[in-house]
KOLRO-639496 format. One record per atom (N, C-alpha, C): x, y, z; atom name; residue in one letter; chain. Coordinates in steps of 0.001 Angstrom, whole numbers. Layout:
// KOLRO-639496
c1 X&c2 Y&c3 Z&atom CA&rest A&kette A
...
//
This chain:
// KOLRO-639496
c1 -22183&c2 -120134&c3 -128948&atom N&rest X&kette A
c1 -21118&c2 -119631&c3 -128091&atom CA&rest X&kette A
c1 -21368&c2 -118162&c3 -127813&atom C&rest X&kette A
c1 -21421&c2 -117502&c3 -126354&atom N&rest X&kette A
c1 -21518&c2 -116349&c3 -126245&atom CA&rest X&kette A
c1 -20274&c2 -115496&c3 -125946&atom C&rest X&kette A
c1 -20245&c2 -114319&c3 -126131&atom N&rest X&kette A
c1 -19359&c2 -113344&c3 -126085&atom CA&rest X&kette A
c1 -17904&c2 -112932&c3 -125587&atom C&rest X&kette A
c1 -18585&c2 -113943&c3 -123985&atom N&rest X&kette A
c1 -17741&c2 -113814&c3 -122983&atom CA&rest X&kette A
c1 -17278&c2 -115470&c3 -122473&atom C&rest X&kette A
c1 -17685&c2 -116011&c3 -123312&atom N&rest X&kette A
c1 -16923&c2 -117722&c3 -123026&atom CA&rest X&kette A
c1 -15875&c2 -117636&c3 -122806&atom C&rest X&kette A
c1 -15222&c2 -118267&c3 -121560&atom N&rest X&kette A
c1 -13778&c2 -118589&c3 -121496&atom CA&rest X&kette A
c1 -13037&c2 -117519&c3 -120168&atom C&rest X&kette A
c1 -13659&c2 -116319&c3 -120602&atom N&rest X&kette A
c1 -13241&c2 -115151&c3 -119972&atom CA&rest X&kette A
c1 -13753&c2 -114790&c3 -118721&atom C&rest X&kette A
c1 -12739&c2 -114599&c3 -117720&atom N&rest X&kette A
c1 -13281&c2 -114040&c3 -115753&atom CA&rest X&kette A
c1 -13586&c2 -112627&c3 -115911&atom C&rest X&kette A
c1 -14398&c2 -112679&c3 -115153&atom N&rest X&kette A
c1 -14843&c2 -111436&c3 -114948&atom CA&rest X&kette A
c1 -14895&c2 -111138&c3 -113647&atom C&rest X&kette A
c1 -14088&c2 -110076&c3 -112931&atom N&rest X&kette A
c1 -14337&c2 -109814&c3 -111297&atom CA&rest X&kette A
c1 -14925&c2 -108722&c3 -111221&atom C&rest X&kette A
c1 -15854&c2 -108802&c3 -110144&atom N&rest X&kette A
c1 -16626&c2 -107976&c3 -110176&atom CA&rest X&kette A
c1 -16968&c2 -107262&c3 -108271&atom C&rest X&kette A
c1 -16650&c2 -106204&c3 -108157&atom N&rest X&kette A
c1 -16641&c2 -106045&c3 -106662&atom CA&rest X&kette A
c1 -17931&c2 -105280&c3 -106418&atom C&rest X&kette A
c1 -18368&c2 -105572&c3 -104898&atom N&rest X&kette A
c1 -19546&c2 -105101&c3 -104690&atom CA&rest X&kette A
c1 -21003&c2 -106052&c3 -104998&atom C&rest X&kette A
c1 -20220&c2 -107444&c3 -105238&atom N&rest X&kette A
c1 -21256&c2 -107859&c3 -105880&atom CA&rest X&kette A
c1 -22672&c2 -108492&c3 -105532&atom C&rest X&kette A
c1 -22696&c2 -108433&c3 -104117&atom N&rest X&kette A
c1 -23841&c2 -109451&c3 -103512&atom CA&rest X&kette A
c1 -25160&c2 -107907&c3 -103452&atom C&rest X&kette A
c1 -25079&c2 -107022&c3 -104106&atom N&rest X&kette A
c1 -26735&c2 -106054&c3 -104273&atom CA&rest X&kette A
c1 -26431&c2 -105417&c3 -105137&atom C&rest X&kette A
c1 -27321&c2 -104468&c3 -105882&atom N&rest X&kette A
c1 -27339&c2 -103547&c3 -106479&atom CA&rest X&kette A
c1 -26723&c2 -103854&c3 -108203&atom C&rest X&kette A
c1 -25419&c2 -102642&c3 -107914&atom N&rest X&kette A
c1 -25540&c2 -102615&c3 -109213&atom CA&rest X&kette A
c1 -24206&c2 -103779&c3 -109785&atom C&rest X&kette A
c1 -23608&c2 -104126&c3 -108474&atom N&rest X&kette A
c1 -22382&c2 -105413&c3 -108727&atom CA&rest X&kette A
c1 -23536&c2 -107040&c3 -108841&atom C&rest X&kette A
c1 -24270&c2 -106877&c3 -108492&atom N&rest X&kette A
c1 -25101&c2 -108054&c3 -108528&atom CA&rest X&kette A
c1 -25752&c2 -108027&c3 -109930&atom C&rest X&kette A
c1 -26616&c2 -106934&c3 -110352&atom N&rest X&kette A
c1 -26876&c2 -107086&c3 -111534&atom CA&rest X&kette A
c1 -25754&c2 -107203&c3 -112715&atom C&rest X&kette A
c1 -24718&c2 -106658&c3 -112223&atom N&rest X&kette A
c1 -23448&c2 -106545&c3 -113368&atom CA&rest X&kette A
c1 -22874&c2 -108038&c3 -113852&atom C&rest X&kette A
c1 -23183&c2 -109279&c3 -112342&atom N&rest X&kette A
c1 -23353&c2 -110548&c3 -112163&atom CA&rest X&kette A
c1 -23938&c2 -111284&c3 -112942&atom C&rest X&kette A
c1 -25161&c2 -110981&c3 -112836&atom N&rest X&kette A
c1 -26059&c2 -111430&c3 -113489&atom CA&rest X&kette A
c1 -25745&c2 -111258&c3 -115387&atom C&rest X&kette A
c1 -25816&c2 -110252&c3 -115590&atom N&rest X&kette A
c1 -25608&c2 -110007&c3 -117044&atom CA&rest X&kette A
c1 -24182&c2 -110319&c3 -117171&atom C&rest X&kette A
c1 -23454&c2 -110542&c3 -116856&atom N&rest X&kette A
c1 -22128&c2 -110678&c3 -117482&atom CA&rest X&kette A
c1 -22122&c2 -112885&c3 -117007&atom C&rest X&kette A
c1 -22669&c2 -113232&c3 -116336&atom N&rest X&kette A
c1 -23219&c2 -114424&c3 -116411&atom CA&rest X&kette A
c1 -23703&c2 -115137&c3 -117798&atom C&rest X&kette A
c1 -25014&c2 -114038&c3 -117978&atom N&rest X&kette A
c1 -25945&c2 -114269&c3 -118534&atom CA&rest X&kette A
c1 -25148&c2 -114450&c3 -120042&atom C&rest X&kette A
c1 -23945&c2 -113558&c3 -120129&atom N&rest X&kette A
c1 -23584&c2 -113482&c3 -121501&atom CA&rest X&kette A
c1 -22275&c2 -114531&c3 -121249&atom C&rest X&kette A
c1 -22194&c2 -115188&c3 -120552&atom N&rest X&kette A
c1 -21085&c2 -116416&c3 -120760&atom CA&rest X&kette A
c1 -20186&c2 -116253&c3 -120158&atom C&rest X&kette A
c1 -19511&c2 -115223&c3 -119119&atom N&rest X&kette A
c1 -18514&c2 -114887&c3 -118612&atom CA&rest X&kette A
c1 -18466&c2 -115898&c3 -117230&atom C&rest X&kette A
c1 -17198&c2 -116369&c3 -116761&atom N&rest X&kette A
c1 -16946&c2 -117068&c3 -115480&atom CA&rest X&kette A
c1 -16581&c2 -115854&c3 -114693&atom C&rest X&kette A
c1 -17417&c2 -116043&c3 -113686&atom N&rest X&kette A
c1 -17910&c2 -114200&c3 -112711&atom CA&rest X&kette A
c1 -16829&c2 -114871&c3 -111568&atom C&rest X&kette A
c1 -16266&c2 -114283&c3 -111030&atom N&rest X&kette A
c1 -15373&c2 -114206&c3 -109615&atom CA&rest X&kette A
c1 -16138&c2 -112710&c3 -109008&atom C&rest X&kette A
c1 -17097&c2 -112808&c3 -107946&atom N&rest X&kette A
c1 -17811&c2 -112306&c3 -107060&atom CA&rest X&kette A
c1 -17019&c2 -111588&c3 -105959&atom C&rest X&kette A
c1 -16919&c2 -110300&c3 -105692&atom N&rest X&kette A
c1 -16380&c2 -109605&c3 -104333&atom CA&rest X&kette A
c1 -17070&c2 -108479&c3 -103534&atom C&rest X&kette A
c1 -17337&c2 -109397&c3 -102159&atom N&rest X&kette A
c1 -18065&c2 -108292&c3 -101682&atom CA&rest X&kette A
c1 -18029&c2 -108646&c3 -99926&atom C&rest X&kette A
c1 -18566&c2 -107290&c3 -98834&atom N&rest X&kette A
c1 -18424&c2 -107853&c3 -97562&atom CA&rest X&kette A
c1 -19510&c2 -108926&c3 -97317&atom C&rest X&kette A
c1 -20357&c2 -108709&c3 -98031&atom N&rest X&kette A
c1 -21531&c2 -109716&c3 -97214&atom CA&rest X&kette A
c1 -21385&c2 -111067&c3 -97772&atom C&rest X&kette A
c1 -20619&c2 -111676&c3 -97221&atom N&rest X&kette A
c1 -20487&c2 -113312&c3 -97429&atom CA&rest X&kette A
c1 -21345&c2 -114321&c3 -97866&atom C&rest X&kette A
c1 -22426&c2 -114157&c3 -96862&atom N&rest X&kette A
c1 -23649&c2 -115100&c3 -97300&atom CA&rest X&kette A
c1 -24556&c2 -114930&c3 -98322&atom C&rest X&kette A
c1 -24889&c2 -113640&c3 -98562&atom N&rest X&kette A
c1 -25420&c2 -113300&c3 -100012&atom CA&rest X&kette A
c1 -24459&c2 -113483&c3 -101195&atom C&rest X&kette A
c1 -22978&c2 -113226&c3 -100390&atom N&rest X&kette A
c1 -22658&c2 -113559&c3 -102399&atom CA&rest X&kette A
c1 -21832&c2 -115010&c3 -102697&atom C&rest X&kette A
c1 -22126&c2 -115717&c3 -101551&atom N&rest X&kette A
c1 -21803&c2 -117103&c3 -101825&atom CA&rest X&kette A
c1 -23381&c2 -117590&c3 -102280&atom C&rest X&kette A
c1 -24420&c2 -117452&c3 -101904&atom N&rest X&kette A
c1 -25502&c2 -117603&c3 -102668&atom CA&rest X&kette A
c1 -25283&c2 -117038&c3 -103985&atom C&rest X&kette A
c1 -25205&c2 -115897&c3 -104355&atom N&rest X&kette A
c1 -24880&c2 -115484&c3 -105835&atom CA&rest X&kette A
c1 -23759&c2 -116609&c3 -106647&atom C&rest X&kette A
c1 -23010&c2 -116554&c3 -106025&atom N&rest X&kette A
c1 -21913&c2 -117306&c3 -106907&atom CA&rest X&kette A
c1 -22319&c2 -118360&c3 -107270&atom C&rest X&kette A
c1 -23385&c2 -119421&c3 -106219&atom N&rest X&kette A
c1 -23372&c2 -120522&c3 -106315&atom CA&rest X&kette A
c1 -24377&c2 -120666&c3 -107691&atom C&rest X&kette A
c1 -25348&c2 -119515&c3 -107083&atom N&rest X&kette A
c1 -26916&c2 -119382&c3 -108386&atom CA&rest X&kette A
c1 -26259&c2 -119146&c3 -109756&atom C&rest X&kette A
c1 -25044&c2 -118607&c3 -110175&atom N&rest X&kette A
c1 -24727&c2 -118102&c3 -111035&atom CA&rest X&kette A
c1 -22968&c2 -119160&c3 -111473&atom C&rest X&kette A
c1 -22578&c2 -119852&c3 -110965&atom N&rest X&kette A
c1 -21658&c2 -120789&c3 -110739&atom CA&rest X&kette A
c1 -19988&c2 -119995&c3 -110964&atom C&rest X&kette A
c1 -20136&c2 -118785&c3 -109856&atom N&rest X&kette A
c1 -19086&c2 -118136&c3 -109729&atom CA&rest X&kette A
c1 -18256&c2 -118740&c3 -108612&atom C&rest X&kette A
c1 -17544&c2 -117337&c3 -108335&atom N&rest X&kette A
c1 -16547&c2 -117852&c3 -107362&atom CA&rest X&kette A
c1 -16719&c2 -116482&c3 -106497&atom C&rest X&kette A
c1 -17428&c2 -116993&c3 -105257&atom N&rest X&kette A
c1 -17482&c2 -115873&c3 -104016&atom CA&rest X&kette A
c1 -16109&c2 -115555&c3 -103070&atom C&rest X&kette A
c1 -15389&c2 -114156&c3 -103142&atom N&rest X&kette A
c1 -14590&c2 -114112&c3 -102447&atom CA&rest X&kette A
c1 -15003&c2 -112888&c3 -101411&atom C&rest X&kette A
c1 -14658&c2 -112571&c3 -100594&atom N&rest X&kette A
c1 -14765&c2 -111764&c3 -99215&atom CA&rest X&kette A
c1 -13819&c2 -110563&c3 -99446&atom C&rest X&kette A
c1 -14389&c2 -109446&c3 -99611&atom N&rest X&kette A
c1 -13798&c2 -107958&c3 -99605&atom CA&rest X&kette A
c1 -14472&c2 -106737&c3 -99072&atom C&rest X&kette A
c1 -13737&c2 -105872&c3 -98607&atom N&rest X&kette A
c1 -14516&c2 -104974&c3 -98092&atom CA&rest X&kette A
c1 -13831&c2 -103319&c3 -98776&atom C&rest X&kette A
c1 -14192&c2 -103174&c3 -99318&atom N&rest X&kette A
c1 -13978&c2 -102202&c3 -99953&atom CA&rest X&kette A
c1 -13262&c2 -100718&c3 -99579&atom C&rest X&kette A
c1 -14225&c2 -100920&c3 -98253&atom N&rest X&kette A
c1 -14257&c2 -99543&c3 -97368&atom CA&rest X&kette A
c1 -12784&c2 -99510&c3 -96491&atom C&rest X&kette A
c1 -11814&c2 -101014&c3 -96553&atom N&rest X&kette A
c1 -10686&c2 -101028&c3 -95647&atom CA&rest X&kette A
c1 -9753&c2 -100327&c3 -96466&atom C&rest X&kette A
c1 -9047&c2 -99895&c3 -96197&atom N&rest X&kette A
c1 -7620&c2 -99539&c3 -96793&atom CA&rest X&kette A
c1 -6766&c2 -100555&c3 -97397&atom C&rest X&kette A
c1 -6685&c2 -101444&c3 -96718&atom N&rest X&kette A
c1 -5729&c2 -102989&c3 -96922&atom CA&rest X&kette A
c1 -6606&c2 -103756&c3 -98281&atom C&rest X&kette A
c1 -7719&c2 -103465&c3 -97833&atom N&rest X&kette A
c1 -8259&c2 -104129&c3 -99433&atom CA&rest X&kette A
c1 -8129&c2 -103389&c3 -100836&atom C&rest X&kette A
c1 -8105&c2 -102105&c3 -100617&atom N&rest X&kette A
c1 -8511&c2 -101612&c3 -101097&atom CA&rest X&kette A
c1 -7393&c2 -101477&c3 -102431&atom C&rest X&kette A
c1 -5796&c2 -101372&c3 -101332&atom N&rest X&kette A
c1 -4861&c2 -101351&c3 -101875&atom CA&rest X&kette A
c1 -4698&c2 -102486&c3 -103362&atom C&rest X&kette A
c1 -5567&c2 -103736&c3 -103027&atom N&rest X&kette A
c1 -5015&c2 -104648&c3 -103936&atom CA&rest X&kette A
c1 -6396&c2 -104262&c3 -105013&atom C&rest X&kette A
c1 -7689&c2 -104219&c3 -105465&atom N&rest X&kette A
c1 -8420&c2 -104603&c3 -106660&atom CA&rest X&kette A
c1 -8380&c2 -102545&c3 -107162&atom C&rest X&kette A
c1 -6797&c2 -101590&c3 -107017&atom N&rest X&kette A
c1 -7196&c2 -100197&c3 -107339&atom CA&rest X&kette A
c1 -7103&c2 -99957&c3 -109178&atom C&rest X&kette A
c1 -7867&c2 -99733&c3 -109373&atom N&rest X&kette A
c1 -7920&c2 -99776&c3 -111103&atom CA&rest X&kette A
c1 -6670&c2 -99136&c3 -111815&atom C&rest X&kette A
c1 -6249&c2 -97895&c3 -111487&atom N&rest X&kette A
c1 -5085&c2 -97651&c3 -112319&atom CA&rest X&kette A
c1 -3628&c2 -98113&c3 -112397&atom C&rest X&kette A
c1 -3687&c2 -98508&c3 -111027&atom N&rest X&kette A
c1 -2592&c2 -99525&c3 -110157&atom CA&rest X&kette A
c1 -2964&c2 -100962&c3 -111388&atom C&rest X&kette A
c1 -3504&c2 -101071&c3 -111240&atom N&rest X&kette A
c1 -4199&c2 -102754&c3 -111550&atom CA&rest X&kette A
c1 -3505&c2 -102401&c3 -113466&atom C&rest X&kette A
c1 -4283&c2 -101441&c3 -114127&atom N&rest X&kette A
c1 -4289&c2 -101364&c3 -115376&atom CA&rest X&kette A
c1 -2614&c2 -101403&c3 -115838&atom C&rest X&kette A
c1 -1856&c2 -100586&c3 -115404&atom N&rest X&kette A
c1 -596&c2 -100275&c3 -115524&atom CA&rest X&kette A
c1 -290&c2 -101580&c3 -115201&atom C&rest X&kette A
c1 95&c2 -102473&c3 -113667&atom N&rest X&kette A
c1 566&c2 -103926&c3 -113502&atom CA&rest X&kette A
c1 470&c2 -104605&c3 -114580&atom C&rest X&kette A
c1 -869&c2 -104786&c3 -114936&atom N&rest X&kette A
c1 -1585&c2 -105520&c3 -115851&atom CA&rest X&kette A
c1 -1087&c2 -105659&c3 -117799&atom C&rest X&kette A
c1 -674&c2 -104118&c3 -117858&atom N&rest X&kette A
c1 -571&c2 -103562&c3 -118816&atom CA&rest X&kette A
c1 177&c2 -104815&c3 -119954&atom C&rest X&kette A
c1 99&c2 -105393&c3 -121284&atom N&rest X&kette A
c1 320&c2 -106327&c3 -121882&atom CA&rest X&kette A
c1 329&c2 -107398&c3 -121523&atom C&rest X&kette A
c1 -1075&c2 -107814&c3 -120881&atom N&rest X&kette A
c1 -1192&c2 -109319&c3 -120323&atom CA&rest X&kette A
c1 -2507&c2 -109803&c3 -121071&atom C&rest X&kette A
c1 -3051&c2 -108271&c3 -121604&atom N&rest X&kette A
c1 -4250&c2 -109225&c3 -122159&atom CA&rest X&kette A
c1 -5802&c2 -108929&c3 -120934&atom C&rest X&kette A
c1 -5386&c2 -108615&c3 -119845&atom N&rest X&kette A
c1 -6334&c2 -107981&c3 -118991&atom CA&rest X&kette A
c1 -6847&c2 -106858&c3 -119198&atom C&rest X&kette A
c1 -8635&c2 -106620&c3 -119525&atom N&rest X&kette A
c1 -8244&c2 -104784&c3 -119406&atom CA&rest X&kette A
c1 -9007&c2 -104665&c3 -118317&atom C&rest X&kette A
c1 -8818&c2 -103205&c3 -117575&atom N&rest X&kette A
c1 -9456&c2 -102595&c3 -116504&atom CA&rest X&kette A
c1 -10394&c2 -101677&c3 -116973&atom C&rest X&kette A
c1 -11940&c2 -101476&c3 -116169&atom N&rest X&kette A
c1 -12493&c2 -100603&c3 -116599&atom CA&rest X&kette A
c1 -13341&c2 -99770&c3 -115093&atom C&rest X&kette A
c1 -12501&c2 -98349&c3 -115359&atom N&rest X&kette A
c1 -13651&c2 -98054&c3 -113764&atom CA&rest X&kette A
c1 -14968&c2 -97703&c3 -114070&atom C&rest X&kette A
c1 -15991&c2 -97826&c3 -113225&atom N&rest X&kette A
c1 -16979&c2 -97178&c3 -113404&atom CA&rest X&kette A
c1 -17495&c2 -96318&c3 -112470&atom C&rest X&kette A
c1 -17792&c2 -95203&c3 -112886&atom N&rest X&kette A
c1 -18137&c2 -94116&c3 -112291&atom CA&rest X&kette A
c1 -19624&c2 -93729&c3 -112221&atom C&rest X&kette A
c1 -20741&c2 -94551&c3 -111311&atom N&rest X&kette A
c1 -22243&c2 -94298&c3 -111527&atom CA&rest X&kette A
c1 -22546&c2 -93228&c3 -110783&atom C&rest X&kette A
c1 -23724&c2 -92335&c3 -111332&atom N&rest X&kette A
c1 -24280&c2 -91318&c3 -111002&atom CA&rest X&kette A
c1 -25329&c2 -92053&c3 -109928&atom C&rest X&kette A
c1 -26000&c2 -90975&c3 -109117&atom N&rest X&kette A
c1 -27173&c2 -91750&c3 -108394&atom CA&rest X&kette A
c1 -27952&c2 -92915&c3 -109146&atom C&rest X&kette A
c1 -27810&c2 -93985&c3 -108632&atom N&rest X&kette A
c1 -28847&c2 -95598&c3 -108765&atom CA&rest X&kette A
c1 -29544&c2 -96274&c3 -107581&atom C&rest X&kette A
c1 -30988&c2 -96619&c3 -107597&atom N&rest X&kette A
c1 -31411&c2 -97102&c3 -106391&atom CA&rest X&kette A
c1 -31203&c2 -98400&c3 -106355&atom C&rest X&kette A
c1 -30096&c2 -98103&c3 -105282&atom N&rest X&kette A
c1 -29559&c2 -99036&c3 -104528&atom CA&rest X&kette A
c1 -29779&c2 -99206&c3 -102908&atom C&rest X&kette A
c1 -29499&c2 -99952&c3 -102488&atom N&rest X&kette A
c1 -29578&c2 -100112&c3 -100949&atom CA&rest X&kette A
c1 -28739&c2 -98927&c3 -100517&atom C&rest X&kette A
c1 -28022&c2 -98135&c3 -100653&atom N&rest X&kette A
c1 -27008&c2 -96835&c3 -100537&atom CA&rest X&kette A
c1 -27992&c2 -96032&c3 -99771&atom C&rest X&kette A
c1 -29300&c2 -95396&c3 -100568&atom N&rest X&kette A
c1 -30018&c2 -94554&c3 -100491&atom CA&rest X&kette A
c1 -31082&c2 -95040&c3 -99237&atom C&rest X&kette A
c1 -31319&c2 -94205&c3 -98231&atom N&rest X&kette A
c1 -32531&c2 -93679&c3 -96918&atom CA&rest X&kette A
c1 -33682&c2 -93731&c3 -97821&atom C&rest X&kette A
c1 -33220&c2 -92859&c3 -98073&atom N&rest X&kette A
c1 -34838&c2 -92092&c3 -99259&atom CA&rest X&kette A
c1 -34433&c2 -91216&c3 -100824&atom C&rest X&kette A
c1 -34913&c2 -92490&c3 -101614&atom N&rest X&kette A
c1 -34490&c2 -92814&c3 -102506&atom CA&rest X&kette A
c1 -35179&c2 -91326&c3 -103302&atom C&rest X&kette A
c1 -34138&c2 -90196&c3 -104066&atom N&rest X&kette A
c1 -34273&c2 -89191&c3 -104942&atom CA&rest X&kette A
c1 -35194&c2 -89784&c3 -106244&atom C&rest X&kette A
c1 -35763&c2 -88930&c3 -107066&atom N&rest X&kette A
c1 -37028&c2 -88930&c3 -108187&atom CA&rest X&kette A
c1 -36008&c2 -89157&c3 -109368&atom C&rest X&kette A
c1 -36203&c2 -90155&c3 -110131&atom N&rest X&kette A
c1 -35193&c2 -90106&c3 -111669&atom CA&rest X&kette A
c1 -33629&c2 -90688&c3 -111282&atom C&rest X&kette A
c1 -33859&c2 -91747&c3 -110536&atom N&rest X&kette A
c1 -32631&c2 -92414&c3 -110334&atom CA&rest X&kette A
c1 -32561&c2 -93506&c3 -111322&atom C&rest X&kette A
c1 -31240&c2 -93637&c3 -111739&atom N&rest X&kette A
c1 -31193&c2 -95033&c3 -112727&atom CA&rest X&kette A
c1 -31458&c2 -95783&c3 -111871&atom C&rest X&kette A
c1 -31239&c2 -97209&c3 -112575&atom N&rest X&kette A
c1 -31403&c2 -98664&c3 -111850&atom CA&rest X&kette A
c1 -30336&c2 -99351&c3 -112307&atom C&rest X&kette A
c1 -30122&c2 -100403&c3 -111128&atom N&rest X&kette A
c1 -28780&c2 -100974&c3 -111091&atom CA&rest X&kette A
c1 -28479&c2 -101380&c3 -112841&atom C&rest X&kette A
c1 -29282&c2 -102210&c3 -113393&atom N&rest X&kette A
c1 -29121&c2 -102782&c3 -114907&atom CA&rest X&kette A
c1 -28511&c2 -101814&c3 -116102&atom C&rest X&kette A
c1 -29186&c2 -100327&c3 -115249&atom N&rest X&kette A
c1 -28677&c2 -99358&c3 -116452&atom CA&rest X&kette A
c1 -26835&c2 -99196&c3 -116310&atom C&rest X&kette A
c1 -26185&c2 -99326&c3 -114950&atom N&rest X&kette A
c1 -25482&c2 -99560&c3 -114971&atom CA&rest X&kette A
c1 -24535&c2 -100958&c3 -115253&atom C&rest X&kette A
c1 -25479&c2 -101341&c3 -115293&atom N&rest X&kette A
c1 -24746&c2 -103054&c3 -115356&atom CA&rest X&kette A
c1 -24503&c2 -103026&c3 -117407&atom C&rest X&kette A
c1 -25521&c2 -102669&c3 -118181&atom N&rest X&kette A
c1 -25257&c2 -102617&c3 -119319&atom CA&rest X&kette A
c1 -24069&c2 -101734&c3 -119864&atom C&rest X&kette A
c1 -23826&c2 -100695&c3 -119081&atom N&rest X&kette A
c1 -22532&c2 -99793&c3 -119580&atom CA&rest X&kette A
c1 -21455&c2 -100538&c3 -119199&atom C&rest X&kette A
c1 -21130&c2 -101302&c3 -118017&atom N&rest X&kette A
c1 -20075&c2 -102482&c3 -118224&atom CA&rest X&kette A
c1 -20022&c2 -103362&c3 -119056&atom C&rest X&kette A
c1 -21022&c2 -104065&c3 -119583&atom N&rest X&kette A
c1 -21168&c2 -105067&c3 -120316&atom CA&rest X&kette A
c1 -20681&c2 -104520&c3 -121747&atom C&rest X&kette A
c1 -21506&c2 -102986&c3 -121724&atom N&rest X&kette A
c1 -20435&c2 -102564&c3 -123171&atom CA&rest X&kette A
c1 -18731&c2 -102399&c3 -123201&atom C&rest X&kette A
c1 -18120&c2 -102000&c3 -121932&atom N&rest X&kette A
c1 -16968&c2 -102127&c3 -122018&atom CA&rest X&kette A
c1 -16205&c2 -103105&c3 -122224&atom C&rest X&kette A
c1 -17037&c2 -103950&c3 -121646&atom N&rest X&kette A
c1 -15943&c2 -105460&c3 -121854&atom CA&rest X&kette A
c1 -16492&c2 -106402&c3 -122990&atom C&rest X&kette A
c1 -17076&c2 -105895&c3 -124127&atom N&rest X&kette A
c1 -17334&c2 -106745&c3 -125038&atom CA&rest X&kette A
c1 -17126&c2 -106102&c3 -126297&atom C&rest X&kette A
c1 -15429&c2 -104824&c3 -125821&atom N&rest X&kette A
c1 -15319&c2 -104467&c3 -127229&atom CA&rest X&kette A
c1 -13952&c2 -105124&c3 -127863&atom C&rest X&kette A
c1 -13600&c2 -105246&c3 -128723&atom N&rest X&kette A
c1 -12985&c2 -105790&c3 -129584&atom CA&rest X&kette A
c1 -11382&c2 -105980&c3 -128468&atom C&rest X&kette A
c1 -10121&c2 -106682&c3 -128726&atom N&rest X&kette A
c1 -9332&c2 -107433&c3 -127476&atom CA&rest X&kette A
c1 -8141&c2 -105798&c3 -127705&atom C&rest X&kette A
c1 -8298&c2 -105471&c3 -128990&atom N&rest X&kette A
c1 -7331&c2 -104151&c3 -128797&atom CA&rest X&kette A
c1 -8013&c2 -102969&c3 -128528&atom C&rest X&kette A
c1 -9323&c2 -103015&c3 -127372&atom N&rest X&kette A
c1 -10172&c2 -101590&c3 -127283&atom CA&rest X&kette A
c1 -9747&c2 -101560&c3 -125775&atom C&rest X&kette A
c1 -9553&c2 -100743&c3 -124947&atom N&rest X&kette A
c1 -9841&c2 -100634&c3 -123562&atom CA&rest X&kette A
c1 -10438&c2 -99815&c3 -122914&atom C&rest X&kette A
c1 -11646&c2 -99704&c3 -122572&atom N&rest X&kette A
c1 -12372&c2 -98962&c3 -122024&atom CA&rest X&kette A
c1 -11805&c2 -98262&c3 -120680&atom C&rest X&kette A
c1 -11073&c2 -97502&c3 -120601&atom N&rest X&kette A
c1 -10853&c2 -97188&c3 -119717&atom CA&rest X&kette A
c1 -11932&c2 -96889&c3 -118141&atom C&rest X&kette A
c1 -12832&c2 -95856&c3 -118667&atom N&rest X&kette A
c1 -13489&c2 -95008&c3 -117620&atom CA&rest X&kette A
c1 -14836&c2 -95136&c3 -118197&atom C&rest X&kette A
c1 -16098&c2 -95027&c3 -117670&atom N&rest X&kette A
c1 -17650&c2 -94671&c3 -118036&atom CA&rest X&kette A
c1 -17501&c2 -93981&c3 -117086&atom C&rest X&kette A
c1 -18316&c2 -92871&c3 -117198&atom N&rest X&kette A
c1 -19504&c2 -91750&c3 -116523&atom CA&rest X&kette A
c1 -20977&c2 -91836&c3 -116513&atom C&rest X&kette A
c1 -21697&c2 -92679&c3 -115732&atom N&rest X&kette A
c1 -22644&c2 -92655&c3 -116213&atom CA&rest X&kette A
c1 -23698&c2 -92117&c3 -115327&atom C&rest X&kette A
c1 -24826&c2 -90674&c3 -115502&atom N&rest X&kette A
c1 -25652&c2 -90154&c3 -114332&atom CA&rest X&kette A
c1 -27036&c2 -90258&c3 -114796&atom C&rest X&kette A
c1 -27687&c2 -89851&c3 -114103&atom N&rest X&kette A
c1 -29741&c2 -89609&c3 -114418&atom CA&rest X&kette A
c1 -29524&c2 -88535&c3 -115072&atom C&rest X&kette A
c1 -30325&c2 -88372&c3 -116148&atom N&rest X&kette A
c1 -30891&c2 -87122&c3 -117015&atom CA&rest X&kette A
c1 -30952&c2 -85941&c3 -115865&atom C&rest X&kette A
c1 -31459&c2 -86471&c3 -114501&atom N&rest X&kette A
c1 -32037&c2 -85218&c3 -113759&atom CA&rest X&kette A
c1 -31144&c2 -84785&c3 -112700&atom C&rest X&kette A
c1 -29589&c2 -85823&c3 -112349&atom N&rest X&kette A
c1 -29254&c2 -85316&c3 -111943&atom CA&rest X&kette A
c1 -27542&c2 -84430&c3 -112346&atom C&rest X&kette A
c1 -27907&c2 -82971&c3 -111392&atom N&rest X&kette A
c1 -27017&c2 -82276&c3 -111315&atom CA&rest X&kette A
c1 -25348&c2 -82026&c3 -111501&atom C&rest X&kette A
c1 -25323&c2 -82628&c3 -110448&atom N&rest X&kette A
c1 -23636&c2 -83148&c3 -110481&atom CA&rest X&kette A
c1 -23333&c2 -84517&c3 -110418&atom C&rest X&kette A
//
C-alpha cells in the first residue's frame, strides 16, 4: 500500500511542466490525481495515462481563478481534513521560458517539494514552499 492510497489530489496546470510531473509522482505514489489545466487534449491524455480525472481551467481568467484560490480554499476548508499547499517555484524549464536562463531547476525538482508536503503526517499542514535555483537572484 502506498502513501497516498485513497487520497485526491488536484493538481492545476497540469497537462506540462511542473503540474504534469507533480502528476506523475503523486500518481506514481498512489494518489487519485484530478488534473486542471487549459489545454484539454493533453490533459485528458494525462488523466487517461495516469487514470485521473481531466477537468478544463484556465488559470489566467478571473472567474476561475476565483474558485481553486489557496487561502480562500484553506480557511473554507479549514476542519474537513483537506490541506492546502501553495507553491511558490523559482525559475524551472518549462515551456514558460523563450530562452531558457543557465541553472534552472526542472519540473521534478519541483514536483518532489509537493510530494513532501502532502505526505506529512494528517495533523501537519504545509502551508507555503519557496522553492528557487542556487543561481538565481530573486
Amino acid at each position: 500500500m502506498s502513501d497516498g492510497e485513497g487520497r485526491v489530489f488536484l493538481i492545476t496546470g497540469a497537462s506540462s511542466g511542473i503540474g504534469e510531473a507533480t502528476a506523475r509522482q503523486a500518481a506514481a505514489a498512489g494518489y487519485r490525481v484530478v488534473l486542471a489545466a487549459r489545454s484539454t487534449e493533453k490533459l485528458e491524455l494525462l488523466a487517461e495515462e495516469l487514470g485521473g480525472l481531466a477537468v478544463t481551467c484556465d488559470v489566467t481568467e478571473w472567474a476561475d481563478q476565483e474558485a481553486s484560490m489557496g487561502e480562500s480554499a484553506r480557511l473554507e476548508l479549514n476542519g474537513t481534513g483537506v490541506r492546502v499547499t501553495l507553491i511558490e517555484p523559482g525559475m524551472v524549464d518549462t515551456p514558460f521560458f523563450d530562452e531558457r536562463p543557465v541553472g534552472m531547476l526542472e519540473p521534478d525538482d519541483i514536483a518532489r517539494a509537493v510530494l513532501f508536503a502532502i505526505t506529512q503526517p494528517p495533523h501537519v499542514d504545509v502551508n507555503e514552499i519557496l522553492v528557487r535555483p542556487t543561481t538565481q537572484s530573486t
